[in-house]
SEKOLTOR-492711 format. One record per residue (C-alpha): x negated, y negated, z negated; chain. Coordinates in nm, 4 decimals. Example, Ala and Ser with C-alpha at 12.3 -4.5 7.8 and 13.67 -1.06 7.14 Angstrom:
REM SEKOLTOR-492711
xx/yy/zz/c
-1.2300/0.4500/-0.7800/A
-1.3670/0.1060/-0.7140/A
END
This chain:
REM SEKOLTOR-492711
xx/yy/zz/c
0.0000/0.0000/0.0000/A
-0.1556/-0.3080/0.1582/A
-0.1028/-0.7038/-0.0322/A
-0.2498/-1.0260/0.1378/A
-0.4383/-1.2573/-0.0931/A
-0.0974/-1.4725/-0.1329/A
0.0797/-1.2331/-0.2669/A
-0.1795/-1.1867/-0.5556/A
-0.0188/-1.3466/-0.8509/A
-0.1669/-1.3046/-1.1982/A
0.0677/-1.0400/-1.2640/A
-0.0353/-0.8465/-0.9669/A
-0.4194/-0.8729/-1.0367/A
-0.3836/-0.7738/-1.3885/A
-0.1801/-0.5059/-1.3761/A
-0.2021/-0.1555/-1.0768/A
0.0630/-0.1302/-0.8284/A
0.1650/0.1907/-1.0449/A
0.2162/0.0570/-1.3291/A
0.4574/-0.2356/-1.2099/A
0.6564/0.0440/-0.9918/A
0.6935/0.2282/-1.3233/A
0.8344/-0.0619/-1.4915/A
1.0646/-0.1734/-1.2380/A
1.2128/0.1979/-1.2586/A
1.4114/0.0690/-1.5412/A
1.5709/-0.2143/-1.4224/A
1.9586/-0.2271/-1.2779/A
2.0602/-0.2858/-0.9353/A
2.0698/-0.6732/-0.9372/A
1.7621/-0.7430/-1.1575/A
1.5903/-0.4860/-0.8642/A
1.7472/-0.7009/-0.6019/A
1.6192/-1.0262/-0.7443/A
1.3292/-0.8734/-0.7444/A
1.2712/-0.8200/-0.4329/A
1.2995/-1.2351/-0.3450/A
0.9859/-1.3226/-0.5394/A
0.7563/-1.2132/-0.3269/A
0.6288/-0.9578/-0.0290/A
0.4525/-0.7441/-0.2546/A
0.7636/-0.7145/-0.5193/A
0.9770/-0.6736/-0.2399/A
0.8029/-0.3266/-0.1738/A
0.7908/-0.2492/-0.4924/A
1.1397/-0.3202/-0.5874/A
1.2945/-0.1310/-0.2614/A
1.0837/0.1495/-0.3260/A
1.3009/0.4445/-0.3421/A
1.1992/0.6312/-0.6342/A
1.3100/0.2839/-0.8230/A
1.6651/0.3956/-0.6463/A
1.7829/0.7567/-0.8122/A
2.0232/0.6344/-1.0040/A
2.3019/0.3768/-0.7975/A
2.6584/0.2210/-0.9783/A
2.8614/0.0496/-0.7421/A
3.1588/-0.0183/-0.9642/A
3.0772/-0.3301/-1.0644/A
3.0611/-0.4353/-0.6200/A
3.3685/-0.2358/-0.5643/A
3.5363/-0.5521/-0.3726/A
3.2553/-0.5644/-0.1450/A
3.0997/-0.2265/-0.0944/A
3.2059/-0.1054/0.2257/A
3.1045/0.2046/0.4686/A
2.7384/0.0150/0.5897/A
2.6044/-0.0847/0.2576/A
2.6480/0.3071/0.1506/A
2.4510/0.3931/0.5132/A
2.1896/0.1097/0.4151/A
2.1199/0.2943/0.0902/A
2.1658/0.6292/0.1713/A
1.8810/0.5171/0.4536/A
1.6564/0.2953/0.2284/A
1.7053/0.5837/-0.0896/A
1.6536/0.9085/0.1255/A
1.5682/1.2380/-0.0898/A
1.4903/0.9873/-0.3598/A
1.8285/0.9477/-0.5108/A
1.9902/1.1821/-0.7478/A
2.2881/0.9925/-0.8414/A
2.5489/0.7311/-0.7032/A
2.9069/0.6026/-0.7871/A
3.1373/0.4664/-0.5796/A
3.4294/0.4725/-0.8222/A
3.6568/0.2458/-0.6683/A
3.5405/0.1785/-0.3305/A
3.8484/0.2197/-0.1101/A
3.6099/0.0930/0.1677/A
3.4521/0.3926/0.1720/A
3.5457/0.6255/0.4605/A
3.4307/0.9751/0.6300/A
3.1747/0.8457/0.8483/A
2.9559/0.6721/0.5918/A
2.9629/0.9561/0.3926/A
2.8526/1.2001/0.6255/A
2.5408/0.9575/0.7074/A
2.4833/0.9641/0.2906/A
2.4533/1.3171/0.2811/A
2.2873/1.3598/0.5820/A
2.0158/1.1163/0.4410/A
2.0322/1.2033/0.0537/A
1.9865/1.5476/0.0579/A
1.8845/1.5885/-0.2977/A
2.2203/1.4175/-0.4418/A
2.3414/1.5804/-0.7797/A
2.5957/1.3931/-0.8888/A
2.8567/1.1936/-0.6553/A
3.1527/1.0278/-0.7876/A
3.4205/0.9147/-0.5717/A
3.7008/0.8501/-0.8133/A
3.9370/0.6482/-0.6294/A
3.8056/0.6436/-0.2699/A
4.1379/0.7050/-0.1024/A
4.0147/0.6976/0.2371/A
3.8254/0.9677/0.2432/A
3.9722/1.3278/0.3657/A
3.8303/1.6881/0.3838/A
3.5515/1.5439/0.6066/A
3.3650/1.4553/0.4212/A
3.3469/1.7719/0.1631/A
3.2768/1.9278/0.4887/A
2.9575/1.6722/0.5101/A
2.8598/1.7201/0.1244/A
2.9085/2.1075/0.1648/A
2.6640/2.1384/0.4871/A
2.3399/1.8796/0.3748/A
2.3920/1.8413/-0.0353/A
2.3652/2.1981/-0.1221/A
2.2179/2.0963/-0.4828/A
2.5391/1.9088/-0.5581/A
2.6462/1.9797/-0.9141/A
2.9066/1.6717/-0.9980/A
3.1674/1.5950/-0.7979/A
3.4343/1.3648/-0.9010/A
3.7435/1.3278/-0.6201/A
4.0096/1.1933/-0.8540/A
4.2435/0.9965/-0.6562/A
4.1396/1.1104/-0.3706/A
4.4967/1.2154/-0.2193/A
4.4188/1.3463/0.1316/A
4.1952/1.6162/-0.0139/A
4.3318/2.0136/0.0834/A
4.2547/2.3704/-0.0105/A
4.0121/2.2987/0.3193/A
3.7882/2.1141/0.1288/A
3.8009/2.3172/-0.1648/A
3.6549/2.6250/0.0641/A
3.3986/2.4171/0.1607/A
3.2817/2.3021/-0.1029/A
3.2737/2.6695/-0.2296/A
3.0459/2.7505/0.0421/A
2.7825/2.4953/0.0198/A
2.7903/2.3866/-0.3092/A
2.7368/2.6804/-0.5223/A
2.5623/2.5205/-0.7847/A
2.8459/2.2939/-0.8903/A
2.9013/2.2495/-1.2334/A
3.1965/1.9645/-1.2875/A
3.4780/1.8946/-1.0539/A
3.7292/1.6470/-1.0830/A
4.0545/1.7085/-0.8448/A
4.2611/1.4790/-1.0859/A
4.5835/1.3573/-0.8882/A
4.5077/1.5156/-0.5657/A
4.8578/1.6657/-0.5503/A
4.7830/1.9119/-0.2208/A
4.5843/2.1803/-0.4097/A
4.7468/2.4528/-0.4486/A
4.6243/2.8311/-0.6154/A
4.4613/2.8927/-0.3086/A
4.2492/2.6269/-0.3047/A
4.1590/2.7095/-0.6381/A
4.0794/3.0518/-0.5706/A
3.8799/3.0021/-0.3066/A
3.6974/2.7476/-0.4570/A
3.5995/2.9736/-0.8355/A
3.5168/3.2427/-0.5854/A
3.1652/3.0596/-0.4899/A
3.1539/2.8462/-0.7896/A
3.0943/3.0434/-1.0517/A
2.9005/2.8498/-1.2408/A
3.1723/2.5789/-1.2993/A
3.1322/2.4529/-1.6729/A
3.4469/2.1915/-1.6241/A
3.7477/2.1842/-1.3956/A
3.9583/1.8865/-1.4283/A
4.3145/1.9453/-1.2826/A
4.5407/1.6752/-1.3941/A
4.8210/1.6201/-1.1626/A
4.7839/1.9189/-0.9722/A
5.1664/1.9496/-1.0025/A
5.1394/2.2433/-0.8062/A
4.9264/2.4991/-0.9278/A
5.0750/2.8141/-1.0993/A
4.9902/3.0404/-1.3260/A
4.8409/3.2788/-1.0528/A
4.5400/2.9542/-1.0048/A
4.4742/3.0208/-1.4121/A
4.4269/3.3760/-1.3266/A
4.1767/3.3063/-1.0599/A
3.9260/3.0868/-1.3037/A
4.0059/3.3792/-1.5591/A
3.8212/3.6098/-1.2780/A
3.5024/3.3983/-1.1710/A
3.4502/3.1134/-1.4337/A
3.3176/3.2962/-1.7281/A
3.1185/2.9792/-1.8150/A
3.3744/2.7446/-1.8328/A
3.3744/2.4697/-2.1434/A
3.6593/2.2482/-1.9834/A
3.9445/2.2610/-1.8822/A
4.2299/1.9396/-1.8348/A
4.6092/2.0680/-1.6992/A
4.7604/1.7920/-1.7702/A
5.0760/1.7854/-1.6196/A
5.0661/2.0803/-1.4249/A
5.4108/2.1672/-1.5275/A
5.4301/2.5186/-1.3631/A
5.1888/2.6401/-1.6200/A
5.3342/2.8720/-1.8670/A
5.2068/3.1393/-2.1669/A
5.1160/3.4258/-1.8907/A
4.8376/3.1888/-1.7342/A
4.7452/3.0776/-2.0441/A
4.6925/3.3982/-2.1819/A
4.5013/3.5212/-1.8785/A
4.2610/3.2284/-1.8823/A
4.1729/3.2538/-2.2782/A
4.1020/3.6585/-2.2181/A
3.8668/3.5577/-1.9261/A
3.7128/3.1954/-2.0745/A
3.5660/3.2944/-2.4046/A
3.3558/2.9596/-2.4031/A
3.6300/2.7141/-2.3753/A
3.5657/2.4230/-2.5939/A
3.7849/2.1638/-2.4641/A
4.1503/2.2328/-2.3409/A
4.4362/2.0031/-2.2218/A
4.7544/2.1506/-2.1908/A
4.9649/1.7749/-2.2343/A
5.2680/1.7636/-2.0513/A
5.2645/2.1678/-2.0179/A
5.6529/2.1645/-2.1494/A
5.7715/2.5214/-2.1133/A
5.4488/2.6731/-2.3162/A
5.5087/2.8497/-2.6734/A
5.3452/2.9969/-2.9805/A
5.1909/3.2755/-2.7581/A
4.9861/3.0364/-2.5799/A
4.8134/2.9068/-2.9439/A
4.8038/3.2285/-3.0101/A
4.5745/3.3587/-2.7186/A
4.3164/3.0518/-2.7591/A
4.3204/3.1478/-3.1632/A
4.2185/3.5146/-3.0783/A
3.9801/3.4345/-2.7652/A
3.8346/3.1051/-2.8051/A
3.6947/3.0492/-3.1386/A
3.4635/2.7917/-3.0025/A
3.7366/2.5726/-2.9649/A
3.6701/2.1831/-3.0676/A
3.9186/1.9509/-2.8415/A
4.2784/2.0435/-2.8199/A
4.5213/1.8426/-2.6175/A
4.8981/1.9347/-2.6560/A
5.0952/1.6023/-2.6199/A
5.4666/1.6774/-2.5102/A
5.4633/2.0466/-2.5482/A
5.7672/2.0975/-2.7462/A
5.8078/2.4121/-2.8376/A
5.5028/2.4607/-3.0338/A
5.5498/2.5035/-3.4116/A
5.4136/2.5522/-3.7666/A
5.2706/2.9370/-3.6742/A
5.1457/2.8621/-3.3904/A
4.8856/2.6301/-3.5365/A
4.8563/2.8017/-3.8276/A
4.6754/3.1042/-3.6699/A
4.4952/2.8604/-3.4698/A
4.3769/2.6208/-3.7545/A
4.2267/3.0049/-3.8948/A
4.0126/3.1073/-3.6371/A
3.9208/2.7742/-3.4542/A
3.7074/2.5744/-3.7503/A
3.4919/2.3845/-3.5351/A
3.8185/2.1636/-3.4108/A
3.7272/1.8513/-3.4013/A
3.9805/1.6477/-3.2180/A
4.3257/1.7413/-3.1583/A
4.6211/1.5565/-2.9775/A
4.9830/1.6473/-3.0813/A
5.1893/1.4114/-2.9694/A
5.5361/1.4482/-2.9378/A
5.5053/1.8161/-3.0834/A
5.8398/1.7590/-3.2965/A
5.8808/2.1124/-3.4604/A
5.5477/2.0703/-3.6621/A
5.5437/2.0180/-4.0071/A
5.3740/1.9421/-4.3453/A
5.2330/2.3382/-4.3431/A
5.0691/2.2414/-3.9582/A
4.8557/1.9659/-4.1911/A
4.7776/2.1679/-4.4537/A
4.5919/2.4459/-4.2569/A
4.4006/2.2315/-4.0907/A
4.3238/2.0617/-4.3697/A
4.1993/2.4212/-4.5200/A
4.0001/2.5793/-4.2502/A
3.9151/2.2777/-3.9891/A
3.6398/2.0947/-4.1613/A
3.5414/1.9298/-3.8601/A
3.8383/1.7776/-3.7794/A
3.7650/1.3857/-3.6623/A
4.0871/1.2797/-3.5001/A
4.4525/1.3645/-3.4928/A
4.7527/1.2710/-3.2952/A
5.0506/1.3251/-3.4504/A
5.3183/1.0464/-3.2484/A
5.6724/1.1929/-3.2836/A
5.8608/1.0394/-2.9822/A
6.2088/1.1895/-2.9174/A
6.5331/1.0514/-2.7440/A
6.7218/0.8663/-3.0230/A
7.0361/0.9616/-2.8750/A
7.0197/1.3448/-2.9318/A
6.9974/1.5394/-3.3022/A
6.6324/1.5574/-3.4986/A
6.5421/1.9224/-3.4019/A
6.5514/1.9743/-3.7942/A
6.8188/1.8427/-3.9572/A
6.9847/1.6432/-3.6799/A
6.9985/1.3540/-3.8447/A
6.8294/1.0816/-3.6366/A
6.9717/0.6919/-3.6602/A
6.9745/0.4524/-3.3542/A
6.6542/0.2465/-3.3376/A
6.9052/-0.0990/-3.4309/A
7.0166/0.0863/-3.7450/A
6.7494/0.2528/-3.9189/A
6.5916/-0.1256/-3.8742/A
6.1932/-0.2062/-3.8225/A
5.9390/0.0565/-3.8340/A
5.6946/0.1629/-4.0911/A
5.3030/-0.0205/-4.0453/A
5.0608/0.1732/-4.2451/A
4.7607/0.0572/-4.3594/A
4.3587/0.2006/-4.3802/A
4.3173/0.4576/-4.6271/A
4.0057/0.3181/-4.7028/A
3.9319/-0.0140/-4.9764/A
3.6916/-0.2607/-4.8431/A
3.7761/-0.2389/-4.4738/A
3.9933/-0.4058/-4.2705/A
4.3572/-0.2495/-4.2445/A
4.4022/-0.0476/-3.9215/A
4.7619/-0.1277/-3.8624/A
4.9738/0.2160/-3.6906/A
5.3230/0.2368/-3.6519/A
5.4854/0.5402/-3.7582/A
5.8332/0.5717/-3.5178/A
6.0362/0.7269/-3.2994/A
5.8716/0.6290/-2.9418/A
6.0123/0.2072/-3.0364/A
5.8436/-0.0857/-3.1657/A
5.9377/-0.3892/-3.2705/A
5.8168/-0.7406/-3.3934/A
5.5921/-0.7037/-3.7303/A
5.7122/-0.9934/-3.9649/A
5.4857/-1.1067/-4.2755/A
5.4331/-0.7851/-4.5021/A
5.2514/-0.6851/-4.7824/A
4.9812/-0.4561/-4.8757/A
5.0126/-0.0887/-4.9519/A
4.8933/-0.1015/-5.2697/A
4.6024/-0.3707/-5.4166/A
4.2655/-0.3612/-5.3340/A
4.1972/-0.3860/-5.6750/A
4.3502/-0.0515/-5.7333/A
4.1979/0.1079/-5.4595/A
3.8246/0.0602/-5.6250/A
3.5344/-0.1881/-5.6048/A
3.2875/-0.0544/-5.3379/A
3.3811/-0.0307/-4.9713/A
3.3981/0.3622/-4.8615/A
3.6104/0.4968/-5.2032/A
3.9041/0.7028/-5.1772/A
4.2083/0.5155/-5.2654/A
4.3691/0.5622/-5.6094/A
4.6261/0.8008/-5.5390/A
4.3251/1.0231/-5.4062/A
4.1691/1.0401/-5.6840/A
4.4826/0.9757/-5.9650/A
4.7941/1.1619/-6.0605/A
5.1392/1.0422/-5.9666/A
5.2069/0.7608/-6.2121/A
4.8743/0.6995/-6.3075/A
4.6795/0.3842/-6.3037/A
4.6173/0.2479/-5.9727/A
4.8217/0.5321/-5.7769/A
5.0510/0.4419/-5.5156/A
5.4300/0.3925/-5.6484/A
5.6799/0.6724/-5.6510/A
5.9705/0.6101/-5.3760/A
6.2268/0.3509/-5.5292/A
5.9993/0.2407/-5.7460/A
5.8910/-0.1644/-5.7178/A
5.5757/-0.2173/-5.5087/A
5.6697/0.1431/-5.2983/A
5.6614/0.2067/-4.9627/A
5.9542/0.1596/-4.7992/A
6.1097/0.3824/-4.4855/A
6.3910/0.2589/-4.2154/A
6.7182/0.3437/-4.3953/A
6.7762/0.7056/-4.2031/A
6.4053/0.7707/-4.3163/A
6.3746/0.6501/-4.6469/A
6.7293/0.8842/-4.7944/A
6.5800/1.1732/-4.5887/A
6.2387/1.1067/-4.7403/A
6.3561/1.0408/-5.0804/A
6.6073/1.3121/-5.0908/A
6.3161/1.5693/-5.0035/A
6.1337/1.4513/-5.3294/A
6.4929/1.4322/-5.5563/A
6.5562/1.0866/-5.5210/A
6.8927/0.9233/-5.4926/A
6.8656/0.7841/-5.1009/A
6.8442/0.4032/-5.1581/A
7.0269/0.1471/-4.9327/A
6.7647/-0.1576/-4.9712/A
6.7232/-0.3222/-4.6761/A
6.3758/-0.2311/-4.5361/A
6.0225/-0.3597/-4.5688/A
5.7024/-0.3776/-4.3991/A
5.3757/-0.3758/-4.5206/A
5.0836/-0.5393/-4.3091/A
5.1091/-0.7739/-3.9808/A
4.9312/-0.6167/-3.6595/A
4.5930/-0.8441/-3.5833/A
4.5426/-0.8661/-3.2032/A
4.1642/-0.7786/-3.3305/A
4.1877/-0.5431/-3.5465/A
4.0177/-0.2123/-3.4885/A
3.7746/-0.4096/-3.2004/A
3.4012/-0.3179/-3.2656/A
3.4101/-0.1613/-3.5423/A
3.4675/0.2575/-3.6483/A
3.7434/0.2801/-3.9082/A
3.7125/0.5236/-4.1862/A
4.0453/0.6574/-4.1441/A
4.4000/0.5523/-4.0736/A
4.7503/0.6891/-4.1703/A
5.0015/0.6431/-3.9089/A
5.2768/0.8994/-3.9377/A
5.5789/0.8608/-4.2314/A
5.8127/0.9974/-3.9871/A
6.0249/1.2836/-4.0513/A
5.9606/1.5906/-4.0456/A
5.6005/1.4892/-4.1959/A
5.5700/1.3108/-4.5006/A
5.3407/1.1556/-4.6723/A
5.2222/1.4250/-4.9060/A
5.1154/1.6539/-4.5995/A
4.8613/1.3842/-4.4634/A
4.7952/1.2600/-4.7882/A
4.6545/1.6729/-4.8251/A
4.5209/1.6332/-4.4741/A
4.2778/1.3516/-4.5875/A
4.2234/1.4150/-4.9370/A
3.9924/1.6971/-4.7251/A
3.8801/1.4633/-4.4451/A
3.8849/1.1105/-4.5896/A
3.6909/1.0432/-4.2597/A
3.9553/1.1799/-4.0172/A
4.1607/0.8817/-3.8333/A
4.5032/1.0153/-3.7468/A
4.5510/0.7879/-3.4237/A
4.8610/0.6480/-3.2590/A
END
């Protein structure tokens, strides 16, 4: 590499052309482009491809179209290793079959949202980027079991694949796609409204490997496939099964008996799930760390307790109860209208010394917070920042615990709630009109980890059950 005597600056003298290629390796994509203006000899250093491996284009989305990808793909070469286009829609076929042409050595592509391109250009990727092993194609709609065969033929080192949203795939696809995959560590289906349970029983066959798995609202999924894929995925760590409606107790009961490495467990909207279900899964999953249970309305206090027991690990919980207020609680089918049972319940952090981490426990409403008060003192909750509060560590009644139901100072429930509520513990329901507890602050939560956060008062859990819940995991935030 040749300089004139202009482009000698003190820089340049002092330090070897090595050394100033090394450190220009760690700079972004416009500090590299600046770069390049100062002068002739930066400009070869800071175009240098090996300074390249690593491109993110989501920042240019707006302006990236199909040249500036051939420009790079030209200027990079083998050099780079990984690019995103996430959002490009300017991106078509034809620039991406000059990319792979040119960056042979690409292992991981994301083209989340690039809806122009089509099975073309998995064709491309499949014939010249054989050492592929990320592909993200969420979004991208016009993708077909074609591409999926492809990709299985040229690509058999692939690892994670995204099909999110691309509605066309069908079991096929996915079958012929495990078939020369079989290394696949993550498949993310979401949206694949068409897939059955037969596609399940395909990944059950090849992808022995398999951590990840997201079927999120592939509805057609019921307990067979899920059943078939725990017996064949041993190593499945993280599962999403939201929006799954139509899958039971047997499918709980499968991952409880065949995946024992489980630690993320998504479950939003499935319905029929209950109490024994996640009892025999609390008992043989204990590395669960983060669990999602929204809208899973037949669970109760016993559902908390076991994973309080045997889920040490447990970091975050969604327990959301969202059903239509015009049809019977599933329990004792007494559930008032929204106008009637009055504002909802805020809740605040479990924790003295932080700032309050305002949830709403409800019914799938919310409404206007007005001016509230505090749970219970800070004073009473102890002096140093990171305690338990008092009713962790005190007796009912004694000093510092939080105030029995009725009692002045207590937490109060939307009418319906609180005489269901206080009934439960042997209280006479009370007809005081209803009160909440802490504004929501537009900035609360922002930057900062919270301890942990109550958010559910809402029938059929009570307050005991999570109070049991994080008297074992005063770290665990139960999120909205």
């Amino acid at each position: 590499m040749v300089f004139s005597s202009n482009d000698e600056g003190l820089i340049n003298k002092k330090l070897p052309k090595e050394l100033l290629l090394r450190i220009f390796s760690f700079l972004d994509i416009v500090t590299l482009c600046r770069c390049a203006q100062i002068s002739k000899a930066w400009n070869i250093l800071a175009l240098d491809g090996s300074n390249w491996q690593r491109i993110d284009l989501f920042n240019f989305q707006t302006d990236v179209e199909g040249r500036v990808v051939e420009n790079i793909s030209k200027r990079c070469g083998g050099f780079l290793r990984k690019l995103s286009l996430r959002g490009c829609i300017g991106v078509g076929d034809s620039s991406l079959k000059t990319f792979a042409q040119n960056c042979r050595n690409i292992e991981h592509l994301n083209l989340n949202g690039c809806t122009k391109i089509t099975d073309s250009t998995c064709y491309s990727l499949s014939r010249f980027c054989s050492k592929l092993k990320h592909l993200d194609l969420t979004s991208c709609v016009s993708i077909t079991n074609s591409s999926l065969k492809g990709i299985s033929e040229g690509c058999q080192h692939l690892e994670y694949l995204n099909l999110s949203w691309c509605d066309q795939i069908t079991k096929d696809g996915v079958e012929a796609l495990v078939r020369g995959c079989r290394g696949l560590r993550a498949l993310l289906l979401r949206g694949c409204t068409q897939l059955e349970d037969e596609a399940l029983k395909h990944i059950q066959n090849y992808c022995h490997e398999l951590v990840s798995l997201n079927l999120q609202s592939c509805s057609r999924v019921s307990d067979d496939g899920v059943v078939q894929l725990c017996r064949g995925c041993p190593r499945l760590q993280a599962l999403c099964l939201s929006g799954c409606g139509s899958l039971t107790d047997a499918s709980l009961t499968a991952l409880a008996l065949n995946c024992p490495r489980l630690q993320i467990l998504e479950a939003a909207r499935c319905s029929h799930l209950t109490d024994a279900g996640f009892t025999l899964l609390a008992r043989n999953c204990h590395d669960l760390e983060k669990m999602d249970l929204e809208e899973c309305i037949l669970i109760t206090d016993r559902t908390l307790t076991q994973l309080s027991i045997h889920c040490p690990k447990l970091q975050a919980l969604n327990l959301l109860l969202r059903w239509d207020l015009s049809t019977p609680c599933p329990r004792d089918g007494l559930v008032p209208k929204c106008e009637e049972a009055g504002p909802c319940v805020a809740v605040d952090s479990l924790f003295a010394g932080r700032e309050p981490v305002p949830l709403r426990a409800h019914h799938g409403r919310r409404h206007p917070a007005p001016e509230q008060q505090p749970l219970w003192p800070r004073a009473a909750a102890g002096a140093g920042a990171g305690q338990l509060p008092a009713h962790h560590r005190r007796g009912p009644g004694a000093p510092g615990a939080l105030p029995r139901p009725g009692a002045p100072g207590a937490l109060r429930l939307p009418a319906g709630h609180a005489g269901r509520h206080q009934a439960h513990a042997g209280a006479a329901p009370s007809r005081q009109s209803p009160r909440l507890l802490r504004p929501r602050h537009p900035a609360a939560g922002r930057g900062r980890r919270r301890a942990a956060a109550l958010q559910v008062l809402c029938h059929p859990l009570t307050a005991g059950g999570l109070r049991a819940l994080l008297h074992r995991h005063p770290a665990l935030l139960i999120l909205q």
